[in-house]
C-alpha positions in Angstrom: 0.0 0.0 0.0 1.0 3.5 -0.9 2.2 5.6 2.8 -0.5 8.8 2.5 1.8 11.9 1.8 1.5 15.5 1.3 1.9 16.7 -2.0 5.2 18.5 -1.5 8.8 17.1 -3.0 10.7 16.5 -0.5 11.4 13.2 0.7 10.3 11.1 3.5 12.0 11.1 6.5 10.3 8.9 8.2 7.8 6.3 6.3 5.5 3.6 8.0 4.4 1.0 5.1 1.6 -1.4 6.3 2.1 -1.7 9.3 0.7 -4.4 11.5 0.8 -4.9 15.6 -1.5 -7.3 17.2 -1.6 -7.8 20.8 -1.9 -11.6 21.4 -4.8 -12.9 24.2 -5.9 -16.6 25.1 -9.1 -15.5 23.0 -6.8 -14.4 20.4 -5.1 -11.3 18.4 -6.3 -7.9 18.9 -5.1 -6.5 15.9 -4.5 -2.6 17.6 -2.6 -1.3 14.6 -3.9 -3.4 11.4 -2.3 -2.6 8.1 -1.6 1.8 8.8 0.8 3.4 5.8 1.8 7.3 6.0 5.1 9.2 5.7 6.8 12.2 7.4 9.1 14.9 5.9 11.6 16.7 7.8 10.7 19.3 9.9 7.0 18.6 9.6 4.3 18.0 12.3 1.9 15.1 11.7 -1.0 14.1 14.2 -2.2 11.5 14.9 -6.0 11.2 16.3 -8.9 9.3 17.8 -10.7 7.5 20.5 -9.2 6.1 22.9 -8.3 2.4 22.0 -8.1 3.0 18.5 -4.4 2.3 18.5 -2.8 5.4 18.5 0.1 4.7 21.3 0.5 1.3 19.8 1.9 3.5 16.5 3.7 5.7 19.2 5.5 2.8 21.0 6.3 1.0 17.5 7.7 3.6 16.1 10.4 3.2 18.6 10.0 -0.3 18.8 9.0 0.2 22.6 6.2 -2.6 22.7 6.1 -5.6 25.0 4.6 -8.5 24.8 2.1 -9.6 24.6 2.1 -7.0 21.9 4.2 -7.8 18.6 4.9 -6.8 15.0 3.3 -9.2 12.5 4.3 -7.4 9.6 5.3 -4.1 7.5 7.9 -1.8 7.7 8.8 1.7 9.6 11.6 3.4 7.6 13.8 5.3 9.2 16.4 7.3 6.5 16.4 4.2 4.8 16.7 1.9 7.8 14.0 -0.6 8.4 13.5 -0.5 12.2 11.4 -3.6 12.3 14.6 -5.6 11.2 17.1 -4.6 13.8 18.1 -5.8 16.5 17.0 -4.2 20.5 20.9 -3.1 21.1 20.8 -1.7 17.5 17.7 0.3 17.9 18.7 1.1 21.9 21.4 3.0 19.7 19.0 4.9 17.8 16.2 5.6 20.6 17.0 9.4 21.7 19.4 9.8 19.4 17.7 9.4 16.1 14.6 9.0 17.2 12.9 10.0 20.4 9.9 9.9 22.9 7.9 12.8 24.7 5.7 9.8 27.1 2.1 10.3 28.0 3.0 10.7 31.8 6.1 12.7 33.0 6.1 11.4 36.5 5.8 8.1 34.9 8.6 9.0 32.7 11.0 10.3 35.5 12.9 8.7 37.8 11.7 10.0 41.4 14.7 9.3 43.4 17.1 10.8 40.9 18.0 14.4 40.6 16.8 15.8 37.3 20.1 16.2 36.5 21.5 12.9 36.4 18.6 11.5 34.5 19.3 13.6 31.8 23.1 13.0 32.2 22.2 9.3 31.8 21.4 9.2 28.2 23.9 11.7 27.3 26.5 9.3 28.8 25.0 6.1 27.8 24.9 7.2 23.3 28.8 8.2 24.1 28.9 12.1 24.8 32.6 11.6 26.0 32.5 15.3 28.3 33.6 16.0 31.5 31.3 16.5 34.7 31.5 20.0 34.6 30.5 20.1 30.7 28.1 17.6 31.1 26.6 20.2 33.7 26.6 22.7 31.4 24.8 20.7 28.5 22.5 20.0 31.2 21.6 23.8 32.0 21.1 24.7 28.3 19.0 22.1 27.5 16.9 23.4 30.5 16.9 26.7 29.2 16.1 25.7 26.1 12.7 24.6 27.6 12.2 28.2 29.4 13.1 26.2 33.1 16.1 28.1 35.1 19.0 26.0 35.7 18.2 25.3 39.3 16.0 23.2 38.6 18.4 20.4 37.4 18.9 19.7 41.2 15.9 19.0 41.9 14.1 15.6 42.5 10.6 15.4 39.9 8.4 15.2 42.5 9.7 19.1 43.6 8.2 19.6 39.8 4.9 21.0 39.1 2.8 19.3 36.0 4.3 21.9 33.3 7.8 21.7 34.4 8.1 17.7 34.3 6.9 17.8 31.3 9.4 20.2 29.6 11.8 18.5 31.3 10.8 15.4 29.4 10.9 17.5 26.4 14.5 18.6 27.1 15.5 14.9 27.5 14.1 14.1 24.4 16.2 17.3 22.4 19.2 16.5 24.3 20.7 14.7 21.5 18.8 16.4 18.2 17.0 13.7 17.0 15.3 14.2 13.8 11.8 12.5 14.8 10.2 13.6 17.8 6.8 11.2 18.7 5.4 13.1 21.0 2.5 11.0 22.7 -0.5 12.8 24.7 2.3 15.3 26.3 -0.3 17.3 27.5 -3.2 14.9 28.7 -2.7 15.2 32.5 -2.3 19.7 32.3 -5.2 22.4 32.3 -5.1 24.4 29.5 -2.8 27.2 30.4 -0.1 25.0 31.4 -1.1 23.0 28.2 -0.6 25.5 25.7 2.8 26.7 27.3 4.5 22.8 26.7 3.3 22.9 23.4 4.5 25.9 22.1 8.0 24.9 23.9 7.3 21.7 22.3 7.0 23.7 18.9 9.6 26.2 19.5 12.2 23.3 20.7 11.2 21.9 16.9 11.5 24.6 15.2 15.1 25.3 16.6 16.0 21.5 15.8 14.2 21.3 12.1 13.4 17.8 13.9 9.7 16.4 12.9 7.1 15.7 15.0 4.1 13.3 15.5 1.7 13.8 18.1 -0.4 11.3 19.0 -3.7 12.5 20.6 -7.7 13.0 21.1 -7.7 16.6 21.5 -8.8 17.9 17.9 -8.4 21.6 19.2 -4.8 20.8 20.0 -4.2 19.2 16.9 -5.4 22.2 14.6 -3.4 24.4 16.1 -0.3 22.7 16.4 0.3 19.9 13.4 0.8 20.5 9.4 -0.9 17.7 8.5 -3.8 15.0 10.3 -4.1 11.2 10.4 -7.5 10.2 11.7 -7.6 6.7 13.6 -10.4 4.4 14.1 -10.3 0.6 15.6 -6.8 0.2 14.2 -6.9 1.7 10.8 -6.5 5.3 9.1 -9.8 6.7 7.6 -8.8 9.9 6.7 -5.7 11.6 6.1 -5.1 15.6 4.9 -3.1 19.0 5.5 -4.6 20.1 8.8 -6.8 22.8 7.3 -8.0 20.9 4.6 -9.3 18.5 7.0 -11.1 20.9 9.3 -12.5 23.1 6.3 -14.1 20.1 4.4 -13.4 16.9 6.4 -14.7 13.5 4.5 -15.0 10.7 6.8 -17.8 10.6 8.5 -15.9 9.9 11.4 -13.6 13.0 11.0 -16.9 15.2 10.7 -18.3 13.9 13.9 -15.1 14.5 16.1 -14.5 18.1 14.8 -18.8 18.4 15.6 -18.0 17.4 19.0 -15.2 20.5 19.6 -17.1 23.2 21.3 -17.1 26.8 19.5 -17.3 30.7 20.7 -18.4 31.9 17.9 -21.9 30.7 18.5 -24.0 29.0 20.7 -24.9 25.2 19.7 -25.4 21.7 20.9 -22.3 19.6 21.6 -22.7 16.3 19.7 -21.3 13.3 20.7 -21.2 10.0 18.9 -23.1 7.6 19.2 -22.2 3.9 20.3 -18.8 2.5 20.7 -16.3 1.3 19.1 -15.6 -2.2 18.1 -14.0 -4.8 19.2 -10.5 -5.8 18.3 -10.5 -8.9 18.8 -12.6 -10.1 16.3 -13.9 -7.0 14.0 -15.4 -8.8 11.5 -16.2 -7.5 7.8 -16.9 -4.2 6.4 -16.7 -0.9 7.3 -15.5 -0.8 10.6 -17.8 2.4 11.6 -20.7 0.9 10.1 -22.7 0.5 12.9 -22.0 4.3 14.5 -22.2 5.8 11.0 -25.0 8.3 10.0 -24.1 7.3 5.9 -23.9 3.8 6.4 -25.2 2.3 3.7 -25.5 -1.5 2.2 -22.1 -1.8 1.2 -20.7 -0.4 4.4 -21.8 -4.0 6.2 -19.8 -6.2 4.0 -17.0 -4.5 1.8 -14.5 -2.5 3.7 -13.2 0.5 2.1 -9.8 1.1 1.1 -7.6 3.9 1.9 -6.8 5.9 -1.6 -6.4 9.5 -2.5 -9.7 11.3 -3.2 -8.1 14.9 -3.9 -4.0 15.6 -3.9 -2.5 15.2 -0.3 -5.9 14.0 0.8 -6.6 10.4 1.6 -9.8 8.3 3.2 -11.5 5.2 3.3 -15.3 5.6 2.7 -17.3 4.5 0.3 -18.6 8.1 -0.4 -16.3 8.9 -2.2 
């Protein structure tokens, strides 16, 4: 299968072809991430959205081929500057992780070491790709990358749990700079912060980028987040892309029926209306059966949506979905 790709000629830094990771149960395979294509150009910022269980961490985790059992790659590739990460060995990829390719986790504190000084933790990886520097220059490393953030210094003494929300989190985010990797997967960084606090890590998040050139993929549910924040807009569902388009294409004139509910579900001030939801729930994994797999919450359903399930192609350039609409 084709990876969905913006129109532009630059090539792919980064490209995921058909992509399968099934989670493997006494009942069977849950098939979290079942056949997902797309590719990412330098320097860009690529979402990743949907429900929660529709697989989106599962692309996260794989992408730095963090998944444990009983979760497993059954097939495809993800291309990394030419460099099939799905065929390398864990010391081989331990070598890329941070330095080529690097995480910004759900959950600081879950990130962070509590009985270690901030400092040493970020030390740690510095030390462990082969930054051959003194103490004293490792200290200074240390402080810039804080900086870099917007944190003061000072607080590379400090244990996380001295941290507030915000400031764990943009410590994460220096961890994850420390070595200029040119992907960033950046997965739910802001799910446990109120808004304020949200907005500040992502335009660090954004301004750290920027500096790098590094790309980014954010993996979230917050559709307000994403349309401020990415260049282009994958749209999950039950383990497969539905939609795929430049971030303003998507949200002027989105085609999924899927898409269109979620962006009908953001709230609005420009005038007063009725928040929608949608109905039902998703499937199950386990054993989705044929067809469309939003069949059964669709408001277009029709016939063929019960038994033929639609394929993934290019409706208009840089804009891709699976519906039978179209």
């Amino acid at each position: 299968m084709t990876a969905p790709a913006d129109n532009g000629s630059a090539a792919p830094i980064l490209q995921v072809r058909d992509l399968h990771v099934y989670y493997h149960t006494p009942l069977g395979p849950v098939k979290a991430v079942d056949g997902v294509s797309f590719s990412l150009k330098a320097g860009e910022r690529f979402g990743v959205v949907g429900e929660s269980g529709s697989g989106k961490s599962t692309i996260a985790l794989s992408l730095l081929r963090m998944h444990k059992p009983p979760a497993r790659i059954e097939g495809g590739q993800i291309l990394l500057d030419g460099t099939d990460l799905v065929t390398l060995s864990g010391a081989e990829v331990r070598l890329l992780r941070l330095a080529t390719v690097a995480l910004i986790a759900q959950g600081a504190m879950n990130s962070l070491n509590p009985v270690i000084r901030v400092r040493d933790q970020m030390m740690d990886g510095l030390k462990d790709h082969g930054e051959r520097l003194s103490r004293s220059e490792l200290n200074v490393r240390v402080c810039e990358l804080l900086e870099r953030v917007g944190l003061n210094p000072e607080v590379a003494q400090l244990f996380p749990h001295e941290l507030s929300g915000g400031m764990k989190q943009r410590v994460v985010i220096a961890i994850a700079i420390s070595l200029r990797p040119k992907v960033i997967v950046a997965d739910e960084p802001t799910s446990a912060l109120d808004v304020v606090v949200q907005m500040q890590v992502m335009e660090t998040l954004r301004k750290v980028q920027q500096e790098l050139g590094s790309a980014v993929i954010l993996v979230g549910h917050d559709m307000g987040l994403m349309a401020q924040f990415v260049d282009r807009l994958a749209v999950m569902y039950a383990g497969k892309l539905v939609e795929v388009s430049p971030v303003h294409d998507i949200f002027a004139a989105p085609l999924h029926p899927y898409t269109a509910l979620l962006i009908a579900s953001l709230p609005t001030l420009r005038a007063k209306s009725q928040l929608l939801g949608i109905p039902g729930l998703p499937p199950s994994l386990l054993n989705r059966g044929g067809g469309c797999s939003f069949f059964a919450r669709c408001p277009k359903a029709m016939d063929v949506c019960r038994t033929e399930e639609p394929a993934l192609r290019a409706i208009q350039p840089g804009h891709w979905v699976a519906c039978h609409l179209f």
